[in-house]
N, C-alpha and C positions, 0 to 999 in steps of 0.2 A: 418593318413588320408587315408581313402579308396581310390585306385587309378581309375583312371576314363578310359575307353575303347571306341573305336568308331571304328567300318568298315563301309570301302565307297568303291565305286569302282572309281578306277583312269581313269581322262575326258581326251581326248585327244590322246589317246594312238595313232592312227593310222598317229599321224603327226610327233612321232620320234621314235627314232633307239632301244630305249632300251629293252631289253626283260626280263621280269621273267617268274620264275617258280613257283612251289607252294611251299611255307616254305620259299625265297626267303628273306633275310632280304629287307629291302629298308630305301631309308634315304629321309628324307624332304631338304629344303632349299628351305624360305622365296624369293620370288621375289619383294622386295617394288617397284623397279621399271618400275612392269610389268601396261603397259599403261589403260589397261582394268578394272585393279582391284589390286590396292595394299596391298590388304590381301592375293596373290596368294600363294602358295607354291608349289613349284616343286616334283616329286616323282623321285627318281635316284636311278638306281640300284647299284648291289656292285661294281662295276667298272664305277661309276659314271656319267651312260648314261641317260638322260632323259627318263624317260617310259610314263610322263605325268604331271597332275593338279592335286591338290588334287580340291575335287566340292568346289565350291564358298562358298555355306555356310559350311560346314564342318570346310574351310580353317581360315575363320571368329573364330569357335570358338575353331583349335588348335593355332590360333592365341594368342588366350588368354589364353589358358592355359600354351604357352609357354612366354609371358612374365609375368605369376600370378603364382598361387599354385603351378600348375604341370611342372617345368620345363624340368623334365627327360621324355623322351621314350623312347619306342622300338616298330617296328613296321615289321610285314613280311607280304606276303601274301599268305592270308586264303585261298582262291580258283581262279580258273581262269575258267569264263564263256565264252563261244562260242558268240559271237556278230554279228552283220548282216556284218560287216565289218571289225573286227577285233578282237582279243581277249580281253577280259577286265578283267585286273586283280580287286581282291577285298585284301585291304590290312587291315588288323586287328594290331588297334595300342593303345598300353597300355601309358596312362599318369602319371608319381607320382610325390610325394614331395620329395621323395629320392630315391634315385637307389636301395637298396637295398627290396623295394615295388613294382618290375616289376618282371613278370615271368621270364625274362632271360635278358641279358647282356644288362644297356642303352647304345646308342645310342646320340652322340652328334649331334644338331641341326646346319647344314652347313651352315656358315654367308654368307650373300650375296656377292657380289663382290671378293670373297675368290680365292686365284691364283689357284685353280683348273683345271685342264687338260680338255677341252671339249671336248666332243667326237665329230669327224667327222660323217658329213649328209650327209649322200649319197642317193639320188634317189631309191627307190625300182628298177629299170630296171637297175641301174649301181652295188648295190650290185648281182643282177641275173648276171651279166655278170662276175661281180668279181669271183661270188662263181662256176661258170661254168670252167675259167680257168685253176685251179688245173687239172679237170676233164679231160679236151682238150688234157692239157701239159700230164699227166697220162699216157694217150693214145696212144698219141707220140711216149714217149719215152719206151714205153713197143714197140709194131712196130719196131722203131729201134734196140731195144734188139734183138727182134726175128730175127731179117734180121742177125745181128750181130755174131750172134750166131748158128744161126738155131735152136735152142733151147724153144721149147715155154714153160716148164716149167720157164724157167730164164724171159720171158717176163710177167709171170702172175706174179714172184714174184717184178719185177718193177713196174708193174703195181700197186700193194697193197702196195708198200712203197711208192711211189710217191703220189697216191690219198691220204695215212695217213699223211702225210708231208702235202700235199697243203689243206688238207681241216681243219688241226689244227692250219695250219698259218693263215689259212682265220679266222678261228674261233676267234682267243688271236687277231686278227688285228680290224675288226669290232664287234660289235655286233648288230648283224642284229635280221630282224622275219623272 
């Protein structure tokens, strides 16, 4: 059976935390109990953030292909378009009857209600203040070096291990836009 393809771009995007890139795998997970539209599906990225919707009707009909013929996919995204307010990814996603009929590794379908780790929302203004703080403390504590020391090579080189430390803990901690 020839496997079936669809790109759409993901609705929503500016009301959560998730971010891709481009080649970005992503994964679906059905929301039956989303109030609006019980054909919903969620788009999450590899660390399981919401990035968005898949569009109403789209959702309709991987609806059906995942409980009919094509129950395997794989899906990443294809490109990411510049938006009036946000970026919007475009995800490119392969249906088949067997995994071994997809261009690259499937992808299991995440059950609803599934004990999955949700990622923390954070306000756009509270992640800018999170992600400033490495920056601040950096700062600081380079200054103190210097004072310390009187050394200002010893305070640039605290300075660059401090900012690498706090903006890779900020990084693995949220994922923000």
């Amino acid at each position: 059976m020839i496997p079936k393809h669809r790109d759409f771009i993901v609705k929503g995007t500016e009301h959560y935390s998730g971010v891709v890139d481009e080649g970005d795998l992503v994964y679906f997970e059905p929301e039956p109990a989303n109030t609006f539209d019980s054909n919903a599906i969620k788009v999450l990225n590899k660390l399981g953030n919401m990035v968005g919707y898949v569009p109403r009707d789209v959702a309709i009909e991987l609806q059906k292909f995942r409980h009919g013929k094509y129950p395997y996919y794989c899906a990443q995204v294809k490109e990411i378009w510049e938006g009036d307010s946000d970026e919007l990814p475009i995800i490119l996603a392969h249906f088949a009857n067997q995994p071994d009929e997809l261009p690259y590794s499937p992808q299991r379908w995440i059950e609803p209600n599934s004990k999955r780790k949700e990622a923390t929302k954070y306000p756009i203004w509270l992640n800018r203040i999170l992600f400033l703080l490495p920056v601040f403390f950096s700062i600081c504590g380079s200054v103190i070096a210097v004072r310390l020391t009187d050394n200002l090579l010893i305070g640039i080189i605290v300075l660059v291990l401090m900012m690498y430390i706090g903006i890779n803990l900020y990084i693995r901690r949220v994922d923000v836009r």
